[in-house]
N, C-alpha and C positions, 0 to 999 in steps of 0.2 A: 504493500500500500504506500502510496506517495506521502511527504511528509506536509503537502498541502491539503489532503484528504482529512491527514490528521487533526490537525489544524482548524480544520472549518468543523467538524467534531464538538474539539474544544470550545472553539468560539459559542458554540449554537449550547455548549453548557452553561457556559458560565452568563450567556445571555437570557438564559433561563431562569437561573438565579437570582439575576438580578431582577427580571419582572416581578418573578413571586416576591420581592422583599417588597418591589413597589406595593403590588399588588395586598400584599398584606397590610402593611402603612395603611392604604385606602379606606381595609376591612376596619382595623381599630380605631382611624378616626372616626368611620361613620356609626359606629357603636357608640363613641364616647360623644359624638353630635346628639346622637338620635336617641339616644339610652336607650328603653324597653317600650318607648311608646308604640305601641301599636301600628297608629297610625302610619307612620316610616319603614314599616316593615320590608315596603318595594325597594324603597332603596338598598338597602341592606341585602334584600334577595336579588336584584340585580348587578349588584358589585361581587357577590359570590357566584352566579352564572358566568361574569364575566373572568372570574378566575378561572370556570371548569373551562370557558370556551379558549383561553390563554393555553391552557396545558394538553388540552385536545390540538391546538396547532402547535405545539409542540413535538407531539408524538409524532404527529404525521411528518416533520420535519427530519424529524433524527431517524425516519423509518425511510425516508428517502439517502440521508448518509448514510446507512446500516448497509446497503444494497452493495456498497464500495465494499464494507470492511463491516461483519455485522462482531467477529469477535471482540473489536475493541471497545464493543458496551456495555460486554460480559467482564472484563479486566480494564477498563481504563486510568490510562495513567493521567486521567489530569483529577482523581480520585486520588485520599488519602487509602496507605491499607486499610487502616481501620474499617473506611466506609466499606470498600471493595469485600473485606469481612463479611457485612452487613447484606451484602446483594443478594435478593431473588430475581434471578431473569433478569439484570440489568437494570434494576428498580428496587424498590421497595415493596416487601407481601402488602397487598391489598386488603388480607384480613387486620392488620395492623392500624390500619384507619379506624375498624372500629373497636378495636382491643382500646383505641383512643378516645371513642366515643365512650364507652364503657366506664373506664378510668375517668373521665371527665363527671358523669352522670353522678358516680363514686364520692366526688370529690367536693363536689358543687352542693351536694343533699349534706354530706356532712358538714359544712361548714355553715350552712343556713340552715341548720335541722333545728332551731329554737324558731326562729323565722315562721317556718312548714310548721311548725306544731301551732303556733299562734291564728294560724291560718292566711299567712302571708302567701305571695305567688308574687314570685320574681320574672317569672317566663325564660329561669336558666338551665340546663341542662339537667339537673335535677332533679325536675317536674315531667318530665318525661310520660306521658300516659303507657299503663297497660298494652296500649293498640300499637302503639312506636314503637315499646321494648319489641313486641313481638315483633312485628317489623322489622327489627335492629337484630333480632336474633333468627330468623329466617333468612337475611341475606346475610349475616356470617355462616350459616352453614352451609350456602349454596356458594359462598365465594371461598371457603378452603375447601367444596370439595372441587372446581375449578382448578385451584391451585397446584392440588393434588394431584389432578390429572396433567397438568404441564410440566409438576416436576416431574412425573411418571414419564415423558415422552422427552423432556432434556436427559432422564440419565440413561436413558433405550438409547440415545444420539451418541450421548457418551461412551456407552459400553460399544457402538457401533466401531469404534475408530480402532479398536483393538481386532475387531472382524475381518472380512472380506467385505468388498476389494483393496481396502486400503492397504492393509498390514503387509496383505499378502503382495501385492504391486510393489511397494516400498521395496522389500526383502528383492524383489526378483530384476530388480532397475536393472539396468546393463551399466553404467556407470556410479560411482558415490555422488550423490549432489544434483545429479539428474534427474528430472520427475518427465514421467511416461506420460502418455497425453494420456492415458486409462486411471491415470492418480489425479491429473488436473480434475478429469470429469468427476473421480467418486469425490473428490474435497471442495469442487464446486456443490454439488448436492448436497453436500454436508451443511455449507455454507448459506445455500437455500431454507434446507432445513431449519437453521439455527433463528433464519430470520422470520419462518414464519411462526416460529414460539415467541418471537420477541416480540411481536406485534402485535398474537394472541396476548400475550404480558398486558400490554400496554391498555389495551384494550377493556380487559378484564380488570385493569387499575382506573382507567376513566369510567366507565359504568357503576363500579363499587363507587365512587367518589358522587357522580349524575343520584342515584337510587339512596343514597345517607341524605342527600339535599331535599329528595323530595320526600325524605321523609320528615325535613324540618318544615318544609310546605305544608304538613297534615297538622302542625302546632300552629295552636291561638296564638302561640307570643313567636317570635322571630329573634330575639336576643342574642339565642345560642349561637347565632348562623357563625360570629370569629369564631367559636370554640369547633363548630364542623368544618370550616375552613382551615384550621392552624396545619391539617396533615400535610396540606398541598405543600409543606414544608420539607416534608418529609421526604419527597416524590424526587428523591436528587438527581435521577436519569430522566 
């Protein structure tokens, strides 16, 4: 891969980055403008659409780099190791969004739970109805077992390369260092392959993110919308 391929890669990270940080600035002002009024709700839910529509061209961008060089989103080096650690699919797990919501819910009830017993209603994550958890807990199990299955078909990929044709082409080259055009072709496919799990990835990470929002669309209050927004954070690829 050329080292300008690389390069526009990086770029198209780190300009990611830097939108969400915009973009998150946006969220926390217009909370701390709008507090919990009701009324302003649309604002607040339009500044958070316009995050998921931010991250959605996103994906589609880096799915167009991928095409060049899809392994360098699985390993990149303009990533700390730590984060590179942390990767599923070149991203972050999608059920982790709402392991966030969860923790949030958590966090938010106990610290106003004099509040809640007084019979207060702040319209924060807290308050959650019955009908949202459920909601919030039907699409976590629909979205690990997703996950499941794409880790299931990355490590079939994986285990592939130790297979036929590869292994066996490599082993039978006619010179050291020379690759047969029957190795171009199975590591082309490989390469195919890799990219259309990364996409399925992506995919399966903007939907989970679209589906937690509309389920802040099914609450009377809109409050929480930074607290379901804060993942987009998280989203480093």
């Amino acid at each position: 891969m050329a080292s300008g391929d690389r390069g526009r890669q990086h770029c198209c990270f780190q300009e990611w980055m830097k939108l969400q940080e915009r973009d998150l600035s946006e969220l926390l002002q217009g909370l701390t403008l709008n507090g919990n009024n009701s009324n302003n709700d649309g604002v607040l839910s339009q500044l958070a659409e316009k995050n998921i529509q931010h991250f959605q061209e996103y994906i589609e961008q880096r799915r167009g780099l991928a095409r060049d060089d899809v392994s360098a989103f699985f390993a990149p080096t303009w990533c700390t190791t730590l984060e590179n650690s942390l990767l599923w699919i070149a991203g972050c797990r999608p059920s982790l969004f709402i392991r966030l919501v969860y923790a949030l819910c958590g966090s938010k009830f106990e610290s106003q739970l004099t509040e809640f017993l007084q019979g207060i209603r702040t319209g924060e994550l807290g308050e959650l109805t019955g009908r949202q958890l459920c909601m919030v807990n039907c699409l976590q199990s629909k979205t690990i077992r997703e996950e499941d299955e794409l880790s299931s078909r990355l490590a079939g990929l994986q285990e592939e390369t130790a297979d036929q044709p590869i292994a066996v082409i490599a082993k039978e080259m006619s010179r050291i260092g020379e690759l047969s055009g029957e190795t171009d072709k199975a590591l082309d496919e490989h390469e195919r392959a890799m990219h259309r799990i990364l996409e399925e990835a992506d995919q399966l990470r903007l939907r989970t993110l679209k589906e937690l929002l509309q389920v802040s669309h099914d609450h009377e209050f809109y409050g929480w919308i930074w607290d379901l927004s804060t993942p987009s954070i998280l989203i480093r690829r």
